[in-house]
Every structure is written in structure tokens, then in C-alpha cells.
C-alpha atoms as a printed R data frame, in Angstrom:
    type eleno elety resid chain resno       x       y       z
1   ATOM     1    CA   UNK     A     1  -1.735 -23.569 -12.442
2   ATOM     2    CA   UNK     A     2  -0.917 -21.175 -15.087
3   ATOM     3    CA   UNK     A     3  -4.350 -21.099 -16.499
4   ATOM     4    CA   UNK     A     4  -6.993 -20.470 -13.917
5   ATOM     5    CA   UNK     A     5  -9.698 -20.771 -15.993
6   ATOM     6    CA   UNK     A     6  -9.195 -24.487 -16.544
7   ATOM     7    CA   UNK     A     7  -9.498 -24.796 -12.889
8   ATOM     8    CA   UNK     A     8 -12.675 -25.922 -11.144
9   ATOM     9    CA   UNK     A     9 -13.473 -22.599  -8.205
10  ATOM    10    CA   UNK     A    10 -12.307 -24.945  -5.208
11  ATOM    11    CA   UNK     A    11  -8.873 -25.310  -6.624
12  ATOM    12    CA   UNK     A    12  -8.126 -21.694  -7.173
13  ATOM    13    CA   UNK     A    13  -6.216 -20.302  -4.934
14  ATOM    14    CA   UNK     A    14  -8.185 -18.421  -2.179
15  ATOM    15    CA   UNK     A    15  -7.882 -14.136  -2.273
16  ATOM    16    CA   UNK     A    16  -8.527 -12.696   0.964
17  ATOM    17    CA   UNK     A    17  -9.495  -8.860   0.400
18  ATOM    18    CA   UNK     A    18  -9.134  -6.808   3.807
19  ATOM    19    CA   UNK     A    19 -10.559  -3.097   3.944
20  ATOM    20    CA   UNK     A    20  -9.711  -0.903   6.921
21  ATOM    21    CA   UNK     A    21 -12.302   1.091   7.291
22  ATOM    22    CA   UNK     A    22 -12.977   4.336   9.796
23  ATOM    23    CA   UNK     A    23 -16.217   5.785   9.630
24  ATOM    24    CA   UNK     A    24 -16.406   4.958   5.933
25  ATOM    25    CA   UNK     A    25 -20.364   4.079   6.335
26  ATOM    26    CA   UNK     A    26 -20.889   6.920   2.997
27  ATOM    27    CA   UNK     A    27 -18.328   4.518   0.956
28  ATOM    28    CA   UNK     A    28 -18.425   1.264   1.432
29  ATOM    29    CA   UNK     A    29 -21.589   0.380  -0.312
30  ATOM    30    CA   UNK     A    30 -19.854   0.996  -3.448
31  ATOM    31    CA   UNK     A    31 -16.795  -0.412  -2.476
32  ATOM    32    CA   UNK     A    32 -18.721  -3.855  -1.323
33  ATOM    33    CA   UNK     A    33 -21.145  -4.007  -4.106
34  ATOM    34    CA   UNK     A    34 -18.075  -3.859  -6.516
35  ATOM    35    CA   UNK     A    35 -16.556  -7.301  -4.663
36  ATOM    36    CA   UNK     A    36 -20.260  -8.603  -5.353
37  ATOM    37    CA   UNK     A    37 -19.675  -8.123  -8.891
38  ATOM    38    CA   UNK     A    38 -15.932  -9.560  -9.303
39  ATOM    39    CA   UNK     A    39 -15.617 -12.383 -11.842
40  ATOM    40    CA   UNK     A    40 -13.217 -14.278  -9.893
41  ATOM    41    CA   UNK     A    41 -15.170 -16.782  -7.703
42  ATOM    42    CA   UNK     A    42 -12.944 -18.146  -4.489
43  ATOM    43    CA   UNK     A    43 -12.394 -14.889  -2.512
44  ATOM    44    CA   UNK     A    44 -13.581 -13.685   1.107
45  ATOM    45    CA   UNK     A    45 -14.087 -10.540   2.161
46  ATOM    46    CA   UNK     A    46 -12.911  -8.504   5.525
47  ATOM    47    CA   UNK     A    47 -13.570  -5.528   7.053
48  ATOM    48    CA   UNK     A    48 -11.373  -4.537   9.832
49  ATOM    49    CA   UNK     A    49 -13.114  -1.770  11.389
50  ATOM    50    CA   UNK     A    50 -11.233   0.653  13.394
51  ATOM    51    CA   UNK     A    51 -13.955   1.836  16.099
52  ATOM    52    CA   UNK     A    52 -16.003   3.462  13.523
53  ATOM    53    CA   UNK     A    53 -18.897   6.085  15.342
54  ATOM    54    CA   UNK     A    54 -20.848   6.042  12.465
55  ATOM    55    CA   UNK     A    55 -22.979   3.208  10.801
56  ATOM    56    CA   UNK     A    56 -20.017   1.424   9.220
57  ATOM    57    CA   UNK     A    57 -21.125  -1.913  11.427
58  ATOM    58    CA   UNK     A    58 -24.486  -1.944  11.466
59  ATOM    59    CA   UNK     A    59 -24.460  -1.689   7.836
60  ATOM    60    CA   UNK     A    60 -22.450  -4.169   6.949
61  ATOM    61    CA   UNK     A    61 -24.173  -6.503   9.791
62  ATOM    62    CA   UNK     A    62 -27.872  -5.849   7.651
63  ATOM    63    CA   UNK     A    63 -26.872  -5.372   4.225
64  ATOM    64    CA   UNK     A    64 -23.509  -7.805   3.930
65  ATOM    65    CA   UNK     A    65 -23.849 -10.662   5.491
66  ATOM    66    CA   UNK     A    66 -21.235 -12.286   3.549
67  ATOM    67    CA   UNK     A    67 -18.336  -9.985   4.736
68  ATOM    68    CA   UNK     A    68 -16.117 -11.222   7.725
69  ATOM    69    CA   UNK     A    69 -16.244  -8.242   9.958
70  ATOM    70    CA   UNK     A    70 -13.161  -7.546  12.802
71  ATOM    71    CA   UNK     A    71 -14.273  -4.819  15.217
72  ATOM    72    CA   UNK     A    72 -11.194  -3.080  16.549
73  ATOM    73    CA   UNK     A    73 -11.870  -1.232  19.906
74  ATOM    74    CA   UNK     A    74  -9.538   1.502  19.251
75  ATOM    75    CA   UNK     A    75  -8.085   3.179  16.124
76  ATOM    76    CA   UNK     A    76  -4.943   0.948  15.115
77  ATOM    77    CA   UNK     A    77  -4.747   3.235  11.940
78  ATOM    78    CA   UNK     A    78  -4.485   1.659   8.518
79  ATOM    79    CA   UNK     A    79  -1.455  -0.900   9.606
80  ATOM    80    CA   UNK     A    80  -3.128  -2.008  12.490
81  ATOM    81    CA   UNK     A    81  -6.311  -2.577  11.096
82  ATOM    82    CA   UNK     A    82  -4.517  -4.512   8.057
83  ATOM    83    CA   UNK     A    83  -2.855  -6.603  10.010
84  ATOM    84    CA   UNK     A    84  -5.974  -7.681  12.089
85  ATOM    85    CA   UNK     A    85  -7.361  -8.365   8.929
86  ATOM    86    CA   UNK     A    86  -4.207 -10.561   8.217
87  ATOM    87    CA   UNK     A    87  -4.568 -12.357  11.237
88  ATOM    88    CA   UNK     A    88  -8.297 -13.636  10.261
89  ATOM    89    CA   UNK     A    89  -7.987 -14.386   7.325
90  ATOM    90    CA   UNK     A    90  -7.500 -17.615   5.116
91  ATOM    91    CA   UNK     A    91  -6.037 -16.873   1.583
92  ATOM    92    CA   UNK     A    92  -2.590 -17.978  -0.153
93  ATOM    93    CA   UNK     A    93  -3.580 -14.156  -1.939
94  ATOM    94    CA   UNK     A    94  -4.004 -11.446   0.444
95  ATOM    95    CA   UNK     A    95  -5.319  -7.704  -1.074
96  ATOM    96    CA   UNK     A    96  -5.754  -4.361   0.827
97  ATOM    97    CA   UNK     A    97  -8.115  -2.460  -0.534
98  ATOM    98    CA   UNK     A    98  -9.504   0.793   0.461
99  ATOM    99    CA   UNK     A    99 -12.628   1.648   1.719
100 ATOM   100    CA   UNK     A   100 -13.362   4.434  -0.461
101 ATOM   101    CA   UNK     A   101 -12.803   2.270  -3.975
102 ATOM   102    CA   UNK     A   102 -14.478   0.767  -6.758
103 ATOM   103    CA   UNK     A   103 -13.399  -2.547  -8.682
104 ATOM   104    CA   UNK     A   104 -13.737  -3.658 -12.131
105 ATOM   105    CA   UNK     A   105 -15.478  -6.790 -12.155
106 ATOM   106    CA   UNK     A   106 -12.525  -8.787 -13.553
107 ATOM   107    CA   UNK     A   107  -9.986  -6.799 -11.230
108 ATOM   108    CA   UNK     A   108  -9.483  -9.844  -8.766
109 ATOM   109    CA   UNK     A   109  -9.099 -12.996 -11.562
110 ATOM   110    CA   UNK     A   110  -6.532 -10.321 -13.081
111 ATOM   111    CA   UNK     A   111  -4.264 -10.353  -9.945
112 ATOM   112    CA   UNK     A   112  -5.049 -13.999  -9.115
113 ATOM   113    CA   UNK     A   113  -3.610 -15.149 -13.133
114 ATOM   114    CA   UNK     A   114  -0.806 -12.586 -12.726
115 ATOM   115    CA   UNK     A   115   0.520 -14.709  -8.973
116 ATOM   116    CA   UNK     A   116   0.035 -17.661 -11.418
117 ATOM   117    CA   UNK     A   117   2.117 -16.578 -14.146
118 ATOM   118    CA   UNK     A   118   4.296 -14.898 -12.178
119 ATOM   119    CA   UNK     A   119   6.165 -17.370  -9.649
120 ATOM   120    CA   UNK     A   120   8.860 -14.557  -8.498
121 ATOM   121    CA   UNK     A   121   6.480 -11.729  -8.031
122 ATOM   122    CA   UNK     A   122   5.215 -11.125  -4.400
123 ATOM   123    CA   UNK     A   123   3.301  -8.525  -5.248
124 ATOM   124    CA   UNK     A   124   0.917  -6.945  -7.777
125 ATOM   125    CA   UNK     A   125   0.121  -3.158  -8.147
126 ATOM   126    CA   UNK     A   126  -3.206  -2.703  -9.356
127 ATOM   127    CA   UNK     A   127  -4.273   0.476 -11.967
128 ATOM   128    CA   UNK     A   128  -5.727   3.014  -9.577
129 ATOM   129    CA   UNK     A   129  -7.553   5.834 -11.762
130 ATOM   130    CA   UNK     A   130  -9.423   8.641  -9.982
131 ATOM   131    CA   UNK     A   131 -13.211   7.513  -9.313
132 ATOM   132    CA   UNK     A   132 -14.726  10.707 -10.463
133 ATOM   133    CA   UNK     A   133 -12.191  11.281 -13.016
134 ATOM   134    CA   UNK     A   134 -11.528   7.556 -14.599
135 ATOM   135    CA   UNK     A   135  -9.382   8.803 -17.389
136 ATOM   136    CA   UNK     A   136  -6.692  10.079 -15.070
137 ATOM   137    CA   UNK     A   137  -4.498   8.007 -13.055
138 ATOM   138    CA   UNK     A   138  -3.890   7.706  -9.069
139 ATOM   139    CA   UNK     A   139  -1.308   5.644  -9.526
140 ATOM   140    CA   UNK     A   140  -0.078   2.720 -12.164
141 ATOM   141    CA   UNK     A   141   2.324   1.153  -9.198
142 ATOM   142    CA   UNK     A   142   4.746   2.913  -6.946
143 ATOM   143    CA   UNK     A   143   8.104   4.439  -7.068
144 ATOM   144    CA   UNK     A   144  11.205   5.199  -4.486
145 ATOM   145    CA   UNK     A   145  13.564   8.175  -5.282
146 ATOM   146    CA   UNK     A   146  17.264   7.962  -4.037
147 ATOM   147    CA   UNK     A   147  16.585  10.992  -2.025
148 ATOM   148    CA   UNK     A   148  13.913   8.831   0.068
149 ATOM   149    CA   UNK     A   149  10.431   9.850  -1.144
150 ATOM   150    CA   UNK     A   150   7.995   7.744  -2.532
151 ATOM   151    CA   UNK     A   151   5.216   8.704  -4.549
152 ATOM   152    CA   UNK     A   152   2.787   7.466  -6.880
153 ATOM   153    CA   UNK     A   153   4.096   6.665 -10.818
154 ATOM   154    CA   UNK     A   154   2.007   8.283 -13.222
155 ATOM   155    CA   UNK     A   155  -0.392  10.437 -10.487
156 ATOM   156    CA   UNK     A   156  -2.905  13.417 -12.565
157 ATOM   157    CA   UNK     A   157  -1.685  11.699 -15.665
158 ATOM   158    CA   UNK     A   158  -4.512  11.000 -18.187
159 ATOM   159    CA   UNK     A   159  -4.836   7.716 -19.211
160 ATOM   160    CA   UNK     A   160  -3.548   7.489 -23.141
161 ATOM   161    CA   UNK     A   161  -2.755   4.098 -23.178
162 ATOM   162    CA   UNK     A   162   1.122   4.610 -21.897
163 ATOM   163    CA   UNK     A   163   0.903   2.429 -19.041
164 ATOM   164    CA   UNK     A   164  -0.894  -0.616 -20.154
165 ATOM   165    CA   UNK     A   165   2.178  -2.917 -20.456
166 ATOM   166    CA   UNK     A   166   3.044  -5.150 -17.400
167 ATOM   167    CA   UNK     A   167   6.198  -4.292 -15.630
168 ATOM   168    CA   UNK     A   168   8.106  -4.321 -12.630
169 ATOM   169    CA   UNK     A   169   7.520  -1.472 -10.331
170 ATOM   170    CA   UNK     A   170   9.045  -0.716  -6.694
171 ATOM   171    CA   UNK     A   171   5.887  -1.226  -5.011
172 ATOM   172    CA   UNK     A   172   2.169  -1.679  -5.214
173 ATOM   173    CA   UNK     A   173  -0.019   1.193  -3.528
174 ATOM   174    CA   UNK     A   174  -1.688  -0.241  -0.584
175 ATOM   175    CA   UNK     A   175  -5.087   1.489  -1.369
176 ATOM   176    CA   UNK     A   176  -4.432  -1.530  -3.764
177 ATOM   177    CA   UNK     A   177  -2.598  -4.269  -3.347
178 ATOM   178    CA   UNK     A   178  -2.014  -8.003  -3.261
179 ATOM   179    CA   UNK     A   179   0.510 -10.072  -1.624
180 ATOM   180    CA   UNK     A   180   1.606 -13.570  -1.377
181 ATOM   181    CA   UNK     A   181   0.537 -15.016   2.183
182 ATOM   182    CA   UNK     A   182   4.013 -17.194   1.673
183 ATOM   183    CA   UNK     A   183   6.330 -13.834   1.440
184 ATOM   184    CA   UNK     A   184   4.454 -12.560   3.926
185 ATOM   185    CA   UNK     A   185   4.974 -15.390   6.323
186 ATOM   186    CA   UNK     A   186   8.815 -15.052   5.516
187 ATOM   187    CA   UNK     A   187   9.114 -11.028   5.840
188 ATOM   188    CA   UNK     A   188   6.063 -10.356   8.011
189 ATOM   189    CA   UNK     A   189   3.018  -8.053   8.204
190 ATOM   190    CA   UNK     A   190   2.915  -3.816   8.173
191 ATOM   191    CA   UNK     A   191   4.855  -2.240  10.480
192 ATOM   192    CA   UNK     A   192   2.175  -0.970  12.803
193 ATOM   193    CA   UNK     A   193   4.439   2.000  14.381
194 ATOM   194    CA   UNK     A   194   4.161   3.882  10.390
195 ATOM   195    CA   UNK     A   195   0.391   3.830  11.442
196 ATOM   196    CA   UNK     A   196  -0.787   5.596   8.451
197 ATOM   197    CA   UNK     A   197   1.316   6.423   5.530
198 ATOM   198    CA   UNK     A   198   4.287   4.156   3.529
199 ATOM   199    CA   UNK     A   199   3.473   1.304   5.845
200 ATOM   200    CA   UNK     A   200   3.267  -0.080   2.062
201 ATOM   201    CA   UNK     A   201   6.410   1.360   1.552
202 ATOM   202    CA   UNK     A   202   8.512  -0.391   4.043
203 ATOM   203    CA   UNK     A   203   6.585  -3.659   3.447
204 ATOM   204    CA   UNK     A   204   7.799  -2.911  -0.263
205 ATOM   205    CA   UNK     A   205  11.701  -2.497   0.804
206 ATOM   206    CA   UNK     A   206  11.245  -5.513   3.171
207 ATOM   207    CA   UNK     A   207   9.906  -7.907   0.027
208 ATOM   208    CA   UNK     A   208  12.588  -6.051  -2.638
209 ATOM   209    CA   UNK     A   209  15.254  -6.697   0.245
210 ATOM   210    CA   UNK     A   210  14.608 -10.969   0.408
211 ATOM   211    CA   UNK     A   211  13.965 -10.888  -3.706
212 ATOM   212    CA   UNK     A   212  10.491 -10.525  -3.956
213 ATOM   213    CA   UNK     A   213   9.397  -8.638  -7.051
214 ATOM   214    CA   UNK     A   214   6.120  -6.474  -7.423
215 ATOM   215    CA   UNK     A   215   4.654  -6.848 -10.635
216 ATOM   216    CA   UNK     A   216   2.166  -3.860 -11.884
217 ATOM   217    CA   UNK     A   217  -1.241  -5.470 -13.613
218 ATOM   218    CA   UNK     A   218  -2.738  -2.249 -15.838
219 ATOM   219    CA   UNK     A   219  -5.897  -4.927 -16.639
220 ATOM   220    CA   UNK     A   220  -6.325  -4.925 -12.730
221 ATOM   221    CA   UNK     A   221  -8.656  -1.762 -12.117
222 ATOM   222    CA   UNK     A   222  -9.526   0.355  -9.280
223 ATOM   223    CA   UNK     A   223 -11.206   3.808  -9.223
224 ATOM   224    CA   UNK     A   224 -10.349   5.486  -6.332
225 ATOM   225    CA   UNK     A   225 -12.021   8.364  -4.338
226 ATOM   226    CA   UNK     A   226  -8.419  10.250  -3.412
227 ATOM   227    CA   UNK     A   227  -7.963  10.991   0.475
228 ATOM   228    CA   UNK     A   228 -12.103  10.570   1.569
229 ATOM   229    CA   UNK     A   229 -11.476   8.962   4.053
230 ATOM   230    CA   UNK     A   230  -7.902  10.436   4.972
231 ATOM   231    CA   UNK     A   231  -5.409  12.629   4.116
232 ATOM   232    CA   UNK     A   232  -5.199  16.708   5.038
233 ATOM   233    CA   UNK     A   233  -3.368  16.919   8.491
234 ATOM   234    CA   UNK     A   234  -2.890  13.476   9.638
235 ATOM   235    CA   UNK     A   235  -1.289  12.684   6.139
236 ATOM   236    CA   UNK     A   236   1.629  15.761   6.383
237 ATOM   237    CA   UNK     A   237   1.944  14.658   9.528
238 ATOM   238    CA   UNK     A   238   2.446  10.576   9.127
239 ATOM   239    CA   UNK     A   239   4.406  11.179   5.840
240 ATOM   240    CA   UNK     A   240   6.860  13.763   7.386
241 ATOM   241    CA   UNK     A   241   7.746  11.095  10.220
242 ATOM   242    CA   UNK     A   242   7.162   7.964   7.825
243 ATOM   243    CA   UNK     A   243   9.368   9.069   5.351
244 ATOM   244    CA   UNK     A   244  12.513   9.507   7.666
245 ATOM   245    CA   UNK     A   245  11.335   6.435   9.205
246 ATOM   246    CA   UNK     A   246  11.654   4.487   6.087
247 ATOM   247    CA   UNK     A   247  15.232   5.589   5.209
248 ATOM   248    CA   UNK     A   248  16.323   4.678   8.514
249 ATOM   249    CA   UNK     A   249  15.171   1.253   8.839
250 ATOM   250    CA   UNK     A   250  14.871   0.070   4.927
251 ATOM   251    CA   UNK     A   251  17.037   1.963   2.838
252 ATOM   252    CA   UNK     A   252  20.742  -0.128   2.196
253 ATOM   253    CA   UNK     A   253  23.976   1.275   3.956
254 ATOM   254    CA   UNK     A   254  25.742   0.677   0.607
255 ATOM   255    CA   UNK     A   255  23.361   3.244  -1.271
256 ATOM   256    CA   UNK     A   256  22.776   5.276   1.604
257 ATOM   257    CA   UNK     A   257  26.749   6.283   1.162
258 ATOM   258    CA   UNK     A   258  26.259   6.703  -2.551
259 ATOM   259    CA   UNK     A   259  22.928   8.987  -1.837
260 ATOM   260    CA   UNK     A   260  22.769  10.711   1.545
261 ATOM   261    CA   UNK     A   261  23.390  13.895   0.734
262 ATOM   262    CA   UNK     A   262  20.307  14.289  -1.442
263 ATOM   263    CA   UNK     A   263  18.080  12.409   1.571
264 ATOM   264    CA   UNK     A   264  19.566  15.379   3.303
265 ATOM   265    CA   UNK     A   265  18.818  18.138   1.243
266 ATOM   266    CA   UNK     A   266  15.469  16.843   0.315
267 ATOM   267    CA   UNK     A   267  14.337  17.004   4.764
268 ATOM   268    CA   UNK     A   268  15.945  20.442   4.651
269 ATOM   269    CA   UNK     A   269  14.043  21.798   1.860
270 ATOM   270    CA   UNK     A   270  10.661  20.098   2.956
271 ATOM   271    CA   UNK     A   271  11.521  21.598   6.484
272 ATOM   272    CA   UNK     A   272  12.206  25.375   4.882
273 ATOM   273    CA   UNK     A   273   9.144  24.573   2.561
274 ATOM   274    CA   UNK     A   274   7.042  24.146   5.529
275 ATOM   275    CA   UNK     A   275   8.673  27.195   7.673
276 ATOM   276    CA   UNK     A   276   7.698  29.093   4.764
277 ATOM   277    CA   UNK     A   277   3.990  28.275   4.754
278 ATOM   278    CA   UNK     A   278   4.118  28.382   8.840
279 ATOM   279    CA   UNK     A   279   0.560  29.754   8.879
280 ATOM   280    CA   UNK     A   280  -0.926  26.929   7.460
281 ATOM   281    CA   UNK     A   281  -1.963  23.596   9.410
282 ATOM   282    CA   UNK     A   282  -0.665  21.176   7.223
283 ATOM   283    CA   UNK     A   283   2.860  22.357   7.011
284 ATOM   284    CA   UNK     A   284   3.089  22.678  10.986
285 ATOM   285    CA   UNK     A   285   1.987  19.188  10.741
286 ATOM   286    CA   UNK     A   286   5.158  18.176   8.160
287 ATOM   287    CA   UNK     A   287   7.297  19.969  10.762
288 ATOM   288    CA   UNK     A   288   5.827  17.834  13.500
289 ATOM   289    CA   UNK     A   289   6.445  14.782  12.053
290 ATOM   290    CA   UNK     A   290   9.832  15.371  10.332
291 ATOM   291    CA   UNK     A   291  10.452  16.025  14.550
292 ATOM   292    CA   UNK     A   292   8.806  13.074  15.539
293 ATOM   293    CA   UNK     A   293  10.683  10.801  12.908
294 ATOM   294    CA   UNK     A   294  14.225  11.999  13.842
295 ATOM   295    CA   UNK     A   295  12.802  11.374  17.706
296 ATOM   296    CA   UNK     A   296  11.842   7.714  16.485
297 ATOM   297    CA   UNK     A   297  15.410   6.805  14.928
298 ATOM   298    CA   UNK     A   298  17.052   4.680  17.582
299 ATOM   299    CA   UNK     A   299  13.415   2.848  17.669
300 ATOM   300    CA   UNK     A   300  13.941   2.223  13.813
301 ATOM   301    CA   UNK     A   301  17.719   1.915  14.034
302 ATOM   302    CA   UNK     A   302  17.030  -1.121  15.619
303 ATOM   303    CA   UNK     A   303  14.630  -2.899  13.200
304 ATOM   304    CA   UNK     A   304  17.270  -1.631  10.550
305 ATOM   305    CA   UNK     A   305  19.239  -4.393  11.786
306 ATOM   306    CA   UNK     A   306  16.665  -7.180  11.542
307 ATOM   307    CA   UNK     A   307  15.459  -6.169   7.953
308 ATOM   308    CA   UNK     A   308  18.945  -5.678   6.282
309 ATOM   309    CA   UNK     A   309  19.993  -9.027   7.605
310 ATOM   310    CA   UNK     A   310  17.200 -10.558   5.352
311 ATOM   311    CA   UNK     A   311  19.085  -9.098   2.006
312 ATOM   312    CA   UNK     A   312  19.385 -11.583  -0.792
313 ATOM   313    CA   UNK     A   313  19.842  -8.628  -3.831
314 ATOM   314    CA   UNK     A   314  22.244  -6.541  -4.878
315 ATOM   315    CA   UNK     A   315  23.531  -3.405  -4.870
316 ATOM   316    CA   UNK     A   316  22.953  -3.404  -8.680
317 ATOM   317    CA   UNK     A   317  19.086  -4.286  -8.523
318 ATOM   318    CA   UNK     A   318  18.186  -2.286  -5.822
319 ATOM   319    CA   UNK     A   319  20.058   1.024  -7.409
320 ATOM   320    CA   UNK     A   320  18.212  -0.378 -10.638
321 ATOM   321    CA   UNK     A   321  14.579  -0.383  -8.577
322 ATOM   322    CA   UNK     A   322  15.258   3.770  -7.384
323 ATOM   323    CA   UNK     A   323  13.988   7.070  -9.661
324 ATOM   324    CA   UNK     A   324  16.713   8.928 -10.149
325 ATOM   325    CA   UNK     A   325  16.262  12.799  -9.660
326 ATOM   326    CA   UNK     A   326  18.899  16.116 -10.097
């Protein structure tokens, strides 16, 4: 199955592309008339839509007939509505992809060929560039420091060319990014108590845990309008809890003794760094959920135990997966 294109469309494997989507009724047009355009011919589309107020449904009910649409009747934040989207849908590929996006036309054959080529890799981190800016990057794949934050490799870079080789990466963003349906079967979907924020994250640790690899794909493109749909407030807050969350259930004991006392410092000074600014919303917000991920730790503590026990790496690949900082 190595070369697709020899393949007559009903024996390519099917991509399922799920969008969460909260009042995103001023974005998804684009988003949807990009998936209209992609080059790759056996996909379906979903749209999990997290009680939206605005005219997210009744736009896609006129205007996109072809899209699968879940209607959520609360907020389940990005995990839950992800997951729903899961749930319905049919592919052996399975892609998140944000509401507020635009594809290259040849963005979905790109991931499908790299699966194919690829028979380790469980997942594939697209090349997110900024929509209004598309010579600077979002992200080219993820990364995981050893003092337990995650970020996004290559973010305000310009694009010059230095990130158009294929390589392993920690993690794909999930604003973009595909999965095998088969890993997920084995590790299972987001964990829906992260919400919003590094639900990707942990799903990442979970795959790198059980030997999954996550290949980056720069000839799979996204442009990406950053936080329109989310960020500010809700973002300090999820990523102050998530981020404590993530070390407690996902990060290995055996590294954890090597690198705690930089996880440490690191909370402190994001703690003082947000004591500092007091005055300002989104650094009350850090401090909230820095307090609500410390409350959360015997909840995580426990799924610790479930997720280590599916470790089939070593210590030497995982340290080898981790940005190393002072």
C-alpha cells in the first residue's frame, strides 16, 4: 500500500477529519471549503459541535450537506467534542482539525502516504503556519521539555526552508493532527478531564509510552488563525492545571527522579511570574489552575498507574524524545 496513487479511491484507506467547533459560524466556511478542495478522495467530514449559540448548525445544515454533524448539548470542550467525533466516525485515519484553519489541497493525501510509508508512526504532525502570516510558523510538530512544558517547535519562526525534512517529533499539535484508529483502539481517546489544553499532549505520552512514533509531514499544510476561537483566560487557566496534570499522570518515574527539580522550579517561577502580574486576568487565571491541578493529583495519580503499565520504551528513547533546557 505504499503507493496510494496506484490505488483505485475505494481501497484507500478512509480519513475521518473531526472539527470541534464552538460558535465558530465566522470560520468554518473557510475551514470546510478547504476539505472541498483536498486532493485526496476517500475522506468524511465531522463536526462535533459543542452547543454553539450562533449559526454554526444551521450553516452547515444549508450550505454542507456533506458534513456529518454531532450536536453536543453542552460544552464538552475540545476533548469532549473530539472524542464524540471519534465515536461516529468510520476511518482507519482519524485527523483533528480546528475550526479556525485552512488546508492545502494536497494536505490530506500527504498524511494518508506518510501512514503508508510509515508502518511504526501513529501519528503525523502537520506544518501549521499562521493564516494571515503564511511565511511564519505555528508550529512544525510538538515538543516536551524535561521540566514538563510543552510548546510548539519552531512557533514566530519564518519559514526559510529549515523545517522541510521529515522527522520524528514528540507530538503532533491537535489543531492538526492524525492518528491511527488501531493505536487508538489500543491506548484510547483524549482524556476528557484536560478539557481544553495538552489533551494532545497526554494522548502524545500515552502513544510514545506503548511505541508509537509521531512522524512530522512539512508537505502537509495548515494555515492557522492562532487562538480565534480560544485562548486568553480559559487557555492560562487549562494550561496552568493541564500542565501539572500531565507530569503527574504521563511523565516516567525513572526520569521524573532524574528531572524533578526543574518541574519544580519551573511551577514556582510560573507561580511568582503570575504573583507578579497579579493585576492582570490571565495570570490570576495561571494561579487558578496551577491550584486546581495540584487539587486534581490523586484523580491523575490514579490513571498514572494505568498508563505507565502500558510502557514498551525505554528510558533511553524517551530521555532521547525530551528538549533539554538550563
Amino acid at each position: 500500500m505504499n503507493n496510494l496513487a496506484d490505488l483505485p479511491s475505494a481501497d484507500l484507506p478512509l480519513a475521518s477529519v473531526i472539527i470541534p467547533n464552538w460558535n465558530g459560524a465566522l470560520y468554518l466556511p473557510t475551514c470546510l471549503d478547504s476539505l472541498r478542495r483536498q486532493t485526496y478522495p476517500h475522506f468524511e467530514v465531522i463536526v462535533a459541535d459543542n452547543a454553539s449559540t450562533d449559526e454554526s448548525v444551521a450553516l452547515i445544515e444549508q450550505d454542507y450537506p456533506e458534513v456529518i454533524l454531532v450536536r453536543l448539548p453542552t460544552n464538552r470542550g475540545f476533548a469532549g467534542a473530539v472524542n464524540a467525533g471519534i465515536r461516529r466516525s468510520q476511518g482507519q485515519i482519524v485527523v483533528f482539525l480546528n475550526n479556525d484553519t485552512e488546508t492545502d489541497p494536497n494536505w490530506l493525501a500527504e498524511i494518508a502516504r506518510a501512514f503508508a510509508e510509515h508502518p511504526t508512526v501513529g501519528l503525523v504532525a502537520s506544518k501549521m503556519l499562521l493564516f494571515d502570516r503564511r511565511n511564519v510558523f505555528h508550529t512544525a510538530g510538538d515538543f516536551y521539555r524535561v521540566d514538563g512544558i510543552p510548546g510548539n517547535r519552531s512557533v514566530w519562526q519564518e519559514d526559510r526552508g529549515q523545517f522541510d525534512q521529515q522527522e520524528e517529533v514528540f507530538s503532533a499539535c491537535g489543531g492538526t493532527a492524525a492518528y491511527r484508529r488501531a493505536m487508538l483502539d489500543e491506548i484510547g481517546l483524549l482524556d476528557e478531564d484536560f478539557f481544553y489544553s495538552c489533551e494532545d499532549v497526554d494522548l502524545a505520552w500515552r502513544a510514545q509510552l506503548a511505541g508509537y512514533r509521531c512522524l512530522y509531514v512539512p508537505t502537509a499544510v495548515v494555515y492557522h488563525r492562532l487562538s480565534a476561537t480560544g485562548g486568553g483566560i480559559t487557555a492560562s487557566f487549562h494550561d496552568g492545571r493541564n500542565f501539572i496534570y500531565i507530569v503527574a499522570k504521563d511523565y516516567p518515574t525513572s526520569l521524573l527522579k532524574k528531572y524533578w527539580p526543574r518541574v519544580v522550579r519551573t511551577q514556582l517561577r510560573l507561580a511568582w511570574e503570575a504573583l507578579r502580574a497579579w493585576r492582570g486576568e490571565a495570570a490570576r487565571a495561571r494561579l487558578r489552575g496551577q491550584l486546581a491541578g495540584l487539587w486534581g493529583l490523586p484523580m491523575m495519580l490514579r490513571k498514572r498507574r494505568v498508563v505507565q503499565r502500558t510502557r514498551r520504551v525505554s528510558d533511553e528513547y524517551l530521555e532521547s524524545l525530551l528538549t533539554k533546557v538550563d
